[in-house]
C-alpha positions in Angstrom: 43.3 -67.2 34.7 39.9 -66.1 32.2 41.8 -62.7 31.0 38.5 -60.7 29.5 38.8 -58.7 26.3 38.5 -55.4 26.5 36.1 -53.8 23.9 35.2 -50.5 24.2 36.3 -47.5 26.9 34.4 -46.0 29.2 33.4 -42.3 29.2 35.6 -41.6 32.3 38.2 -43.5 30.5 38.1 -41.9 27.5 37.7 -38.2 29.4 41.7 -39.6 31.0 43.3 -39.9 27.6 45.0 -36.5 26.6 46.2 -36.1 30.6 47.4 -39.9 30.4 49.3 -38.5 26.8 50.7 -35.6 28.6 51.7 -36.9 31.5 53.9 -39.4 29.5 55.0 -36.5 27.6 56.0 -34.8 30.6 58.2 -37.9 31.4 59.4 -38.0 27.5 60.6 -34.1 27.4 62.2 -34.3 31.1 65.5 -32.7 31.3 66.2 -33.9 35.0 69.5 -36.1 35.4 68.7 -39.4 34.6 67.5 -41.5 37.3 70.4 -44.0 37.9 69.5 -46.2 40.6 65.0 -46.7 38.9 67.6 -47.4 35.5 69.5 -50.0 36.5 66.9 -51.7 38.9 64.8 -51.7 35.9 67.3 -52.8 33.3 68.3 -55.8 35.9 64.5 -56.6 36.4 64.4 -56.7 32.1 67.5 -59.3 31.7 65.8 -61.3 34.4 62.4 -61.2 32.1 63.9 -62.1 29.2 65.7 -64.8 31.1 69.4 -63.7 30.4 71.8 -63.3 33.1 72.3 -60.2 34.8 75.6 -58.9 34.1 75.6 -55.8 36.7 78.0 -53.5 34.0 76.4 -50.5 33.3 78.5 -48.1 31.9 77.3 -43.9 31.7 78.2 -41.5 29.3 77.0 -37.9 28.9 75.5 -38.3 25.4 74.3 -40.5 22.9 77.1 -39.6 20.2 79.9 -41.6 22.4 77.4 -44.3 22.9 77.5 -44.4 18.7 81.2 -45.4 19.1 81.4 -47.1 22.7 78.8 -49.5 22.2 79.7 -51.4 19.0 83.5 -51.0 19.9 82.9 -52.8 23.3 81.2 -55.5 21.7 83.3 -56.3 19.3 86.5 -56.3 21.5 85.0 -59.0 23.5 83.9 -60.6 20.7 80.3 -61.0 21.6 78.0 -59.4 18.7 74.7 -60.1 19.8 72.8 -57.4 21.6 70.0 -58.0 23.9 67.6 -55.4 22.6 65.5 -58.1 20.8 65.4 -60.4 23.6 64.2 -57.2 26.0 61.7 -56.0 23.0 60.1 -59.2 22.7 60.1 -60.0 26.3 58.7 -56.5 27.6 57.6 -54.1 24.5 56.9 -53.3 20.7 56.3 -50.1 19.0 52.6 -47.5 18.7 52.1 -44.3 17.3 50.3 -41.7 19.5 50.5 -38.6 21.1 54.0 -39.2 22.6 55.7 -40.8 20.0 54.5 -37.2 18.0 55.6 -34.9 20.6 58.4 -36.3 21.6 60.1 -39.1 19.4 59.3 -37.4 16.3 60.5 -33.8 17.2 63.7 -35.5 19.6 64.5 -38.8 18.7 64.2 -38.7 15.6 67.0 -36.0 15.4 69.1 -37.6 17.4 68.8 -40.6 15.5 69.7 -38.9 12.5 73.1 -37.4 13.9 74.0 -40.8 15.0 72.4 -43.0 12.0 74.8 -45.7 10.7 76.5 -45.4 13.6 75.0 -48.1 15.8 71.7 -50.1 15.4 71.4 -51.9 18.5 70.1 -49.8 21.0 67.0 -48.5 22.6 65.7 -44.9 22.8 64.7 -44.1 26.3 62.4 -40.7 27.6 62.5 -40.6 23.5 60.9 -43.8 23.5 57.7 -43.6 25.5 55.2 -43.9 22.7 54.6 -47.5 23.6 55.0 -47.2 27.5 52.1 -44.7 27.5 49.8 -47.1 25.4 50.1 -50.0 27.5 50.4 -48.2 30.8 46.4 -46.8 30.1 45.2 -50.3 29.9 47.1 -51.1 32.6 46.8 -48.7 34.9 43.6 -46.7 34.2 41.6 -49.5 32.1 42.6 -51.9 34.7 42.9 -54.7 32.0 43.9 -58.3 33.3 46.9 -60.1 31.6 48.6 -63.6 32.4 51.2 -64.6 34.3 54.2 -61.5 34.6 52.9 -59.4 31.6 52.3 -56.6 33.6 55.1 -56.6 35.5 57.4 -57.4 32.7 55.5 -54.1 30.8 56.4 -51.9 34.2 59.8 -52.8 34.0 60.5 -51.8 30.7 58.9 -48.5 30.8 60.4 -47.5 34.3 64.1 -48.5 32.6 63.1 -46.6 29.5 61.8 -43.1 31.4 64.7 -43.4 33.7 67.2 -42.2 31.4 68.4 -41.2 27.5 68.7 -43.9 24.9 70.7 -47.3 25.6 72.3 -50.6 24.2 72.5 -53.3 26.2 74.0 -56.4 25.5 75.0 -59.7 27.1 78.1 -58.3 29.3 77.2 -55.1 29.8 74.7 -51.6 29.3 76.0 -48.1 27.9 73.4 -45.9 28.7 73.5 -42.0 28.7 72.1 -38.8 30.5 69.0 -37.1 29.6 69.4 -34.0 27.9 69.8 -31.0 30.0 67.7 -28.6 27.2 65.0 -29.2 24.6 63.6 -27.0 22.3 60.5 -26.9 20.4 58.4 -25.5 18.4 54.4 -26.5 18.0 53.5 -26.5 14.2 50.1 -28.2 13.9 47.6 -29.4 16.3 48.1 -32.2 18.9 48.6 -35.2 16.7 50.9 -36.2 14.3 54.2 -34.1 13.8 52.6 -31.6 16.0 56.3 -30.0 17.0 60.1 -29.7 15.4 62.9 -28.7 17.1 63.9 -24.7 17.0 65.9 -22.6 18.6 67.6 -19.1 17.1 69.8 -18.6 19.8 71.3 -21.6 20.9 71.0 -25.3 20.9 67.8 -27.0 20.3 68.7 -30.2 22.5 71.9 -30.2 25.0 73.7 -32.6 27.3 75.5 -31.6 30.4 78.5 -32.9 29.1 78.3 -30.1 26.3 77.1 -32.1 23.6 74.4 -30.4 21.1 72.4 -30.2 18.4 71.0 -27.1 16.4 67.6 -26.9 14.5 66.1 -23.3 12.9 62.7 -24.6 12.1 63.0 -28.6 12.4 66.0 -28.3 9.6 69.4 -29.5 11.4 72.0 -26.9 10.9 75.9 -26.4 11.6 76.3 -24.9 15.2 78.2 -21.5 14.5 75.0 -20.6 12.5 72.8 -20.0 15.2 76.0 -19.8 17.3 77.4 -16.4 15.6 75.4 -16.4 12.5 77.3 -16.2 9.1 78.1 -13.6 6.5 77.0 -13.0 3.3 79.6 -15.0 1.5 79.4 -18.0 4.3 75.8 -18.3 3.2 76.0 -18.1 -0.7 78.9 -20.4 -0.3 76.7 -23.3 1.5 76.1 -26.3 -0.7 72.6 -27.1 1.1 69.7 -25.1 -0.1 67.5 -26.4 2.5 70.9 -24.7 5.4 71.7 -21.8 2.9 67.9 -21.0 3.2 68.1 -21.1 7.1 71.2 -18.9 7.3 69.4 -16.0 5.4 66.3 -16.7 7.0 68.5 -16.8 10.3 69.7 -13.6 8.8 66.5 -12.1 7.6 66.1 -11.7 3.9 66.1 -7.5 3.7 68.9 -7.6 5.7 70.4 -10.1 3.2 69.6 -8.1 0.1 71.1 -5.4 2.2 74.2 -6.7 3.1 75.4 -8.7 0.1 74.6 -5.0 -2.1 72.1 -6.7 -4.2 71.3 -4.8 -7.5 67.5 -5.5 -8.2 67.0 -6.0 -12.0 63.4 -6.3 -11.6 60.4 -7.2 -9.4 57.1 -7.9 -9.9 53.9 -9.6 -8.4 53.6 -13.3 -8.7 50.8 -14.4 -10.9 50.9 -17.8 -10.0 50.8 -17.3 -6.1 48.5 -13.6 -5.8 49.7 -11.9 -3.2 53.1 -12.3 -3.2 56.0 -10.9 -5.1 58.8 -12.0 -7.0 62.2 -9.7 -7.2 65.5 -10.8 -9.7 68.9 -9.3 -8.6 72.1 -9.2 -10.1 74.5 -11.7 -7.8 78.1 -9.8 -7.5 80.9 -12.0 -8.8 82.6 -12.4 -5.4 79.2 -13.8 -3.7 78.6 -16.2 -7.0 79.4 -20.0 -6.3 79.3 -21.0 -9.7 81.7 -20.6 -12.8 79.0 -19.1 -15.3 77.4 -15.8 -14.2 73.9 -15.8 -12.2 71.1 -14.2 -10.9 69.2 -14.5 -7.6 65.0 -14.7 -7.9 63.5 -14.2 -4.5 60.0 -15.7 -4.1 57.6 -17.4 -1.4 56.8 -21.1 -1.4 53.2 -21.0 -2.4 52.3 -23.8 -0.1 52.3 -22.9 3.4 54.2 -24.9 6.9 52.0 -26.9 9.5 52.0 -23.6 11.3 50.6 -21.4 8.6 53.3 -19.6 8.2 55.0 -18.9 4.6 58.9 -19.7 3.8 60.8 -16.7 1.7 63.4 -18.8 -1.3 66.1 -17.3 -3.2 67.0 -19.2 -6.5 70.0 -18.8 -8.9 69.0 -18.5 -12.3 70.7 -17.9 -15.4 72.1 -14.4 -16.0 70.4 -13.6 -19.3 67.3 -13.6 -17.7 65.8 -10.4 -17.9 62.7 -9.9 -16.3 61.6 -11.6 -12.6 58.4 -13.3 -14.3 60.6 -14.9 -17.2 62.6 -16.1 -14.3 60.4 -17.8 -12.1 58.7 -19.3 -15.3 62.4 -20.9 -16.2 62.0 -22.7 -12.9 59.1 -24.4 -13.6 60.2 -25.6 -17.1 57.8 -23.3 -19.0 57.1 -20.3 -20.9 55.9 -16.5 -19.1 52.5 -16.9 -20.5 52.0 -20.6 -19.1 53.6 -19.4 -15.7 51.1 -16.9 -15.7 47.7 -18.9 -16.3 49.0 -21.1 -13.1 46.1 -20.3 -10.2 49.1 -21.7 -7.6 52.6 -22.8 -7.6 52.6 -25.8 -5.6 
């Protein structure tokens, strides 16, 4: 067979590519039940490709956190280690960037990921995973582009397998696989593109399972559930070790009703030379609501540099009690005197 290269797209093809990309995103972000019977035809048709035997044990779960302890602790109570995921990969697929991998793998399963990381490392990531069924499936499908032998049939079977259902492991005598997720939520940040959403949700969880599983995001940051779940008082939140979470929790919160609440005695406030427009405010912190042995004060401020979605973040910052002004303050942070602070055109 004389496969011809393919060089250049067409106008029509071209005009196809963000519906192709959303389309495959539609399939990336579903929240149906997964689609057990197209799974395991799929998954059969992949050991077949990859020329390993079909085992028929596919074992479901509602969620990819008892996958993280099912998988690796089946396999190594039948003493068999090796996983097929690299046989499958290089039998059927690889890895592209692209408008689904930005959409969906970056906001979703990436997060998941991260709740599970160390976990397990032999698996494969499903709707979450689409990135590279969507890139092949345009020359395939749309471009019409000729490959030997069972390439494209080897290609179909890997993305059906893969949009059928949440992330899997399979390995030589049997699959775990789990259910999609029953909720996503996101947020769009930037343009269509790279890291163009993040996960957020302020009144419940940002991605659920049916089984009850979830995880909780305020603006792309993972936080504890009972946050967004009940929210948390004054001293819950000063007593968070995270800066990145305690910052949430007030901004979950909101930061007058903060001040409010935790009886805040402002010292001083002033506007911020090195970010105009803004201002910068230096309370007393009460003892009870102070974390650390030596006394403190709290400098609120705005990050000079603004999120994907133009919006500005609000920061508290304990600073040394003996500071007496909010300018001196905010200068300590940076390492430098009031008068250098001041000759800053931006805080960055």
């Amino acid at each position: 067979m004389t496969t011809k290269k393919l060089t250049k797209l067409t106008a029509e093809q071209t005009g196809r590519l963000d519906a192709w990309a959303d389309q495959w995103i539609e399939r990336g972000l579903c929240t149906e039940p997964a689609d057990r019977t197209t799974f395991e035809r799929a998954a059969a048709d992949c050991y077949r490709y990859a020329g390993l035997r079909w085992h028929g044990n596919v074992v479901w779960v509602g969620n990819p956190f008892v996958m993280a302890v099912a998988a690796p602790t089946a396999a190594a109570l039948i003493e068999k280690r090796a996983a097929v995921d690299g046989a499958v990969g290089g039998a059927v697929g690889g890895a592209v960037g692209g408008a689904v991998g930005d959409a969906v793998g970056d906001a979703v399963g990436d997060a998941v990921h991260g709740a599970v990381h160390g976990a397990w490392y032999r698996y494969l990531g499903g709707n979450f995973w689409l990135n590279w069924n969507a890139y092949t499936s345009f020359f395939r499908d749309v471009c019409g582009v000729a490959l030997p032998g069972d390439l494209w049939d080897r290609d179909r079977a890997y993305g059906d397998a893969q949009a059928a259902a949440g992330w899997w492991w399979p390995h030589r005598e049997f699959i775990i696989v789990c259910d999609r997720p029953s909720e996503i939520h996101r947020e769009q940040i930037g343009p269509r593109g790279w890291a163009s959403h993040r996960l957020h949700r302020g009144d419940g969880p940002a991605v659920a399972w049916r089984d009850g599983a979830a995880l909780y995001f305020w603006h792309g940051t993972r936080v504890p559930a009972d946050l967004i779940q009940h929210g948390w008082t004054v001293e819950r939140i000063v007593a968070e070790p995270n800066a990145e979470i305690r910052r949430c929790a007030i901004e979950h919160m909101g930061w007058d009703r903060f001040v409010t609440a935790a009886q805040l005695t402002a010292v001083d406030e002033c506007d911020d030379p090195a970010n105009p427009g803004n201002r910068l405010a230096l309370f007393d912190l009460p003892d009870r609501l102070n974390p650390y042995p030596a006394p403190v004060r709290l400098l609120t401020c705005v990050n000079a540099s603004p999120e994907r979605d133009g919006t500005v973040r609000h920061f508290g910052l304990t600073v040394p009690a003996d500071m007496p002004d909010a300018l001196t303050a905010a200068s300590w942070t940076f390492g430098c005197s009031s008068d250098e602070y001041a000759l800053l055109e931006r805080a960055t």
